[in-house]
N, C-alpha and C positions, 0 to 999 in steps of 0.2 A: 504493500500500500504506500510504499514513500515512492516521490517524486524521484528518486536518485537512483542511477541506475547501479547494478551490479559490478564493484569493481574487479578487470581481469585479475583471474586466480583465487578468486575469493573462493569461501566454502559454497557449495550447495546450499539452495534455500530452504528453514523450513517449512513442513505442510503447509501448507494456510486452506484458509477456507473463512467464510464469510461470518461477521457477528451474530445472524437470525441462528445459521444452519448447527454453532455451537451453544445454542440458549443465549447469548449474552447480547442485552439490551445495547443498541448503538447510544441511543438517547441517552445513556448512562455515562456512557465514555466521553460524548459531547457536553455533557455537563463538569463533569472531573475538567478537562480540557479551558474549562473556561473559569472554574474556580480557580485550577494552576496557574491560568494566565491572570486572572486576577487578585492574587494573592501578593502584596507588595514584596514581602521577603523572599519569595520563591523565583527564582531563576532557570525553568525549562527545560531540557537538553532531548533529553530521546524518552520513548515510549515505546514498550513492547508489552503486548498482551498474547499469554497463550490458553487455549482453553481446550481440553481432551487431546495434549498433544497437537495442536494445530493452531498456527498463528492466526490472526483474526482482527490485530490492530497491531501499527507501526507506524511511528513519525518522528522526525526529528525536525528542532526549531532550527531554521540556518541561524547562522553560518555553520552550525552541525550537522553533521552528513555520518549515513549509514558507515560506511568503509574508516572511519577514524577512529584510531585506538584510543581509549579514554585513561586517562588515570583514575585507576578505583580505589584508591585510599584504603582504608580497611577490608573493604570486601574481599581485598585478597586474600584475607585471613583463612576465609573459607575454602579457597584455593588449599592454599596450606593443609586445611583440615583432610581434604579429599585427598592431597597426598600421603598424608599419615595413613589413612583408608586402606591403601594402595601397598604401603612401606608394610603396614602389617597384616594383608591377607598373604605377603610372600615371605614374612617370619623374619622381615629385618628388623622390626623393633616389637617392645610390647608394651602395651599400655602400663602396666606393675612396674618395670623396670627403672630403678635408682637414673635421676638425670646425669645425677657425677660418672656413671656408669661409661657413659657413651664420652666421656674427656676423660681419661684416665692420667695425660698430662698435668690436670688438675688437682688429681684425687688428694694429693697432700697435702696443700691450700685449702683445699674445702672443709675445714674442721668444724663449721657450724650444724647440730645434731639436725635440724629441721631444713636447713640447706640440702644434707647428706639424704632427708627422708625424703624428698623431693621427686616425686614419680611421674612418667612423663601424661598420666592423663591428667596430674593435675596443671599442666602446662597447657594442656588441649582446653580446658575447664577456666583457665584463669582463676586459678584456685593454691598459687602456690603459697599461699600463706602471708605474703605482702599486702597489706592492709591499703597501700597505692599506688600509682604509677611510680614506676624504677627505672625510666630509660636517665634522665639528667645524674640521678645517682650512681645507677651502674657504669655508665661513660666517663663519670668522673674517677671509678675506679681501676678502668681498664679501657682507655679512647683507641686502645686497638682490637682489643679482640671484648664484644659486650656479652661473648656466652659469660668470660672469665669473670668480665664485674659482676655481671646478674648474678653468677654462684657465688661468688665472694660477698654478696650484699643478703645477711641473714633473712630469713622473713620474720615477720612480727610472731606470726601463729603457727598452729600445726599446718602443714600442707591439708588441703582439701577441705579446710574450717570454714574460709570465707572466700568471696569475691573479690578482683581489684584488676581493673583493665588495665594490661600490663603488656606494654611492648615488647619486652627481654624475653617474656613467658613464648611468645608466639613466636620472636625470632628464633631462641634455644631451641624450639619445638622444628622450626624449619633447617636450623642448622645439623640437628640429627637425620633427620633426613637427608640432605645433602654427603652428612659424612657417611649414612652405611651405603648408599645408593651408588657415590662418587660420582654423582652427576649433581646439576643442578635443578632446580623446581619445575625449571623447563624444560628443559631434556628429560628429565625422569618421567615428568606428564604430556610429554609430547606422544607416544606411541601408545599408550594407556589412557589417556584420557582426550588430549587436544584434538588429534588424527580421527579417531575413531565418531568423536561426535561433530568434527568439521568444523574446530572452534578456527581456522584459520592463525594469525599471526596474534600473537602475545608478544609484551614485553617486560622484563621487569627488571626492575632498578637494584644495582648494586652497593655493597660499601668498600672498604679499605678491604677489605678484606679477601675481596672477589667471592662472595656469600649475596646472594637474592634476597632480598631483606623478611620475606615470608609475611610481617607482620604490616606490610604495607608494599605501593610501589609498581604493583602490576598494572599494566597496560592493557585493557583488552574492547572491542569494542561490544555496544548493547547487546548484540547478537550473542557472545560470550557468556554475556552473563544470562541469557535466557537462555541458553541450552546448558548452562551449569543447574539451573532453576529443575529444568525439566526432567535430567538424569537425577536430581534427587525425588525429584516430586515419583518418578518413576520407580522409585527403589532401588535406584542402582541400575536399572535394564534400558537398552539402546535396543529399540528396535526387535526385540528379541532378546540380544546380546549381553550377556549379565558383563560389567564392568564393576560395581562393586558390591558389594551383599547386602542385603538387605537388612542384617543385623547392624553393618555398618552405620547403613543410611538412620535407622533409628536408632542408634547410640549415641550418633553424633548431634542430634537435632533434638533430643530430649533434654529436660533441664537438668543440671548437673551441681548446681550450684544457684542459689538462690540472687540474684541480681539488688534486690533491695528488702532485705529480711524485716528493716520497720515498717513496712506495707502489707498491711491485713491481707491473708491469700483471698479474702473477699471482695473484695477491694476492686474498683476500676480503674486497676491499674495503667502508667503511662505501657509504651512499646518498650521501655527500658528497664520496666520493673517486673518483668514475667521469666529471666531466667537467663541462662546460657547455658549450652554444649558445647559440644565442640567446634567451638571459631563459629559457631552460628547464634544467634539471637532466637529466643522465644518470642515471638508477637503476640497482638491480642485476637490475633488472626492467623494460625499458622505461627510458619517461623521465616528467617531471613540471614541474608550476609548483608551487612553493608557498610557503607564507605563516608568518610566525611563530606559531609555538605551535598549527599541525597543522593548514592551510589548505592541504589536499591536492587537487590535479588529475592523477591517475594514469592515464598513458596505456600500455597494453599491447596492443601490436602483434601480438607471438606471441601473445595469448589473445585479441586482437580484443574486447579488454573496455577499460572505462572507469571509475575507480575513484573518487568526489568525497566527500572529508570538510572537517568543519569539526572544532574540538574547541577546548580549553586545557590542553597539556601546553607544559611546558619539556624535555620528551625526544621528540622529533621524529622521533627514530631508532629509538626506542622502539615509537613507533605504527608506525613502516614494518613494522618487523620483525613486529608481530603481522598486518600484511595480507598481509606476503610467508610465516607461517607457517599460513595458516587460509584467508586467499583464494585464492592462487594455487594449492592444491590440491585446491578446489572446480571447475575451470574445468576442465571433461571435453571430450572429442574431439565428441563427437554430446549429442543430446538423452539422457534421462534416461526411464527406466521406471520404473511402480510408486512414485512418491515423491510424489505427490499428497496423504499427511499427512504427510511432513515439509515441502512448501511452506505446508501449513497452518498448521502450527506457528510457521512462518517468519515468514509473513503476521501472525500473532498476535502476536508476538511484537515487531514495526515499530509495531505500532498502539498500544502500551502502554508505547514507551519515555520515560522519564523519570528525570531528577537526581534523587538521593536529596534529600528536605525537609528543609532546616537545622535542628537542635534547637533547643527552646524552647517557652515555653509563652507562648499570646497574651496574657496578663495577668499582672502581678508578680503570685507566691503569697502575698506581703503587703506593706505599706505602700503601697499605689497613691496615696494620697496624697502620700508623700514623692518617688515617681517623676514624678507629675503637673507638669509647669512647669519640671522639672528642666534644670541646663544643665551642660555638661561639656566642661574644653577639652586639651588635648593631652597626653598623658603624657609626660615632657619636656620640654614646653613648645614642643614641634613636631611636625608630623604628617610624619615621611620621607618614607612612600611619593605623602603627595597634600602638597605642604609648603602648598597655597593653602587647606587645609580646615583652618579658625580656630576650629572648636567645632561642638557636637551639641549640638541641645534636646528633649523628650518633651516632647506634649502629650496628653490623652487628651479623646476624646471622644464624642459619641452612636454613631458609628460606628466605636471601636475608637482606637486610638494611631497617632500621627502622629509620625516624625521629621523633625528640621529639622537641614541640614547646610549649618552656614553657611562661604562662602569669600570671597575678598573680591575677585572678581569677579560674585559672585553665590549664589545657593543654592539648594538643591534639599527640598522637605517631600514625603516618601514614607510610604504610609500603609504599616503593617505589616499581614498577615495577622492573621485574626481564628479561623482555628480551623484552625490549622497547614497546612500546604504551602506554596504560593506564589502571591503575589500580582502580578500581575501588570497595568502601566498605562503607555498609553501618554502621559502627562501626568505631570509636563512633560516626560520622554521616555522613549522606550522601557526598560522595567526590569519586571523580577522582584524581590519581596523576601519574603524567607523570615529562618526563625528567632525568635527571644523571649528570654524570659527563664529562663535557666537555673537560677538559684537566686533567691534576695531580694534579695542584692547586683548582678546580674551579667546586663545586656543584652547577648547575642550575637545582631545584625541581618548577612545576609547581602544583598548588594544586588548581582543581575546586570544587568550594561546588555547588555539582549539584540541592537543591532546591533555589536556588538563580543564578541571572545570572552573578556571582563573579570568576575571579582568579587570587589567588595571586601566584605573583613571589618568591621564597625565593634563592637568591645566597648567597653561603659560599666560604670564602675563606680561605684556610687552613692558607696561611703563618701569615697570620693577625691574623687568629683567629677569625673573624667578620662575620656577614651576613647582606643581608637586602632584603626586603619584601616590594612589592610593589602592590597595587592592579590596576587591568587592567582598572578596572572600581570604582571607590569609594562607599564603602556600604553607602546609606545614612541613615540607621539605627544605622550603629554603632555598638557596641557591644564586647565581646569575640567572639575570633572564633569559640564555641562550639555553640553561639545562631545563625549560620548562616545557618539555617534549619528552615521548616515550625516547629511550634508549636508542642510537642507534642503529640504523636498517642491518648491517651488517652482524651486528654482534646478538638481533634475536632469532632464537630457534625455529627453521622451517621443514627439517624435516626429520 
């Protein structure tokens, strides 16, 4: 149903088939659709619905297009999970097994009793006894190797007492993997899981160490994560073709650890207060992976649907609750009669979505001269949100205005739109940039780095001389702006 055509080499597309012929109300989706769009905090990106195995709705807002790898922030977790799945139906590791176990380099450093009891489901569980996040403390204990800080960093409590979303937990978890495998997250789930369900190209981010970070980082586009959705919704089976057990599938998606134990189990509770398994979320609806700022993998068992977003919101809760009030009550018992123009509608409506166009106009209303060569550096004499971005210059030319964003790891010259919307290139890497000149004083450039769900703001102001640069959503990576792109072409797994 998207506008976008198939790009060469991509995966196989899957089933589809119409909203009436799977139960599921269009007029339902067409509502969701329009509360997301009108939702101030929420920021759009793709849409995938699957219902009895068969797609049934698909869209994405430009400048996001089908074929672009996303950054899924957490969701990869679940990734991770499925590999653990994998690691132990072939007897490389065990859920019971001591984590010192699998670093024996360590073992004589590791003298804390509750360190030592430390077992790897309760890494799967986020359950190792750390009362809260360890990634700044562990790195401060070991900035090269963070298996060694996390073990070196005692936990509060017994292993598998409490909750505490913990980055080290998920990395250690993916690092074992890595080491009994001797491959990496991608290579080991290339031929076992990517290949077989036609996930196409993944990528995922590295550290110092040449380790897949597991607990974040991967690249993958919407497609990805709805056929990740589906093999679990399915129990593991492709088609036939068992992939992982079905014991697995429900070990890992049951709760395991209670998420917020001062919350009456009666209680209507948020999406966050129902539980965790392994690298997966308990919902109030089913369960889910996901990723910061609305990197949704929505698995619903009682609707036998599949639910895959991307977006940029900082209200997460936000976006559930619009899918738990507009989707889940599209999803009918039987097929659907008579609604062949409201799928129409529907269909129409997938094909034409897009981000509203930044304002501005592609040429100053006057002085182009004085904008021409222009250069502008931080308003306070620092950039907060990107502190490595040292100044903004304008140049214009045969072919329209050019900015230049210098940082002192490097910089990036991005041409602007020439006759409003969005401009779109992938040199020197993937981006959108929209917006102009709003009055004779006053560039407002929006720049989205389309594999990631980022955009920054950069205003200039001639009389000053100054600009600043804000991001909508904060990378929690970090970085230059050149690294804000999946990995690259070269060094991800294709076959």
């Amino acid at each position: 149903m998207s506008a976008h055509p198939t790009p060469s080499g991509a995966p196989s597309a899957l089933p589809s088939s119409t909203p009436s012929a799977e139960g599921v109300d269009a007029l339902g989706v067409l509502a969701f659709l329009d509360a997301v769009e009108a939702a101030e905090l929420i920021e759009p990106h793709s849409l995938m619905i699957l219902r009895h195995g068969r797609l049934v709705a698909s869209g994405w807002w430009e400048p996001y297009t089908p074929d672009r790898l996303q950054l899924l922030y957490s969701l990869s977790k679940s990734f991770t999970s499925t590999a653990v799945g994998f690691a132990l139906a072939e007897g490389l590791i065990g859920l019971d097994d001591p984590v010192v176990s699998y670093f024996p380099e360590f073992d004589a450093e590791i003298t804390d009793p509750r360190s030592r009891a430390m077992l790897v489901r309760h890494l799967a569980s986020m359950a190792s006894g750390h009362e809260e996040e360890t990634y700044d403390r562990a790195h401060a204990l070991d900035r090269d190797d963070l298996v060694r800080g996390f073990l070196l960093l005692p936990p509060d409590r017994e292993p598998g007492s409490v909750f505490a979303y913990n980055q080290p937990a998920t990395y250690t978890l993916a690092a074992i993997v890595q080491r009994v495998t001797g491959r990496s997250l991608t290579e080991y789930l290339r031929p076992r899981l990517l290949d077989p369900l036609g996930f196409g190209e993944v990528a995922w981010l590295t550290d110092g160490s040449g380790r897949e970070l597991g607990f974040s980082g991967l690249h993958g586009t919407t497609d990805a994560i709805a056929r990740l959705g589906q093999l679990y919704l399915d129990e593991g089976s492709r088609q036939g073709e068992r992939l992982l057990s079905p014991e697995w599938v429900a070990e890992a998606t049951r709760e395991h650890v209670p998420t917020n134990p001062g919350v009456p189990a009666d209680a209507d509770r948020l999406d966050w207060d129902r539980g965790y398994g392994f690298q997966f979320w308990r919902s109030r609806h089913g369960y889910r992976g996901d990723g910061a700022y609305g990197q949704f993998c929505l698995i619903l068992p009682e609707h036998d649907a599949v639910i895959a977003t991307t977006a940029a919101t900082r209200d997460m809760q936000a976006l559930l609750t619009l899918v738990w009030e507009h989707l889940l009550p599209a999803f009918g018992p039987g097929p659907l009669t008579g609604r062949e123009e409201a799928d129409s509608a529907l269909a129409r409506r997938l094909e034409r979505l897009a981000l509203p166009p930044a304002a501005g106009e592609p040429a100053p209303p006057q002085g182009a001269a004085q904008w021409a060569q222009a250069a502008f550096v931080p308003a306070g004499g620092v950039c907060a949100d990107q502190p490595g971005l040292t100044g903004v210059t304008l140049a214009a030319g045969p072919d329209g205005w050019t900015l230049g964003l210098a940082e002192k790891q490097g910089g990036l010259r991005l041409e602007l739109p020439t006759a409003g919307g969005w401009r779109v290139s992938d040199d020197p890497l993937p981006t959108a940039v929209g917006g102009g000149w709003t009055d004779a004083d006053t560039l407002a450039v929006h720049i989205v780095f389309l594999e990631t769900p980022h955009r920054l703001r950069v205003t200039c102001s001639l009389a000053a001389r100054t600009f600043t640069a804000r991001w909508d959503t904060t990378p929690l990576h970090g970085g230059p702006l050149r690294s804000f792109r999946a990995p690259d072409r070269s060094s991800r797994s294709g076959g």
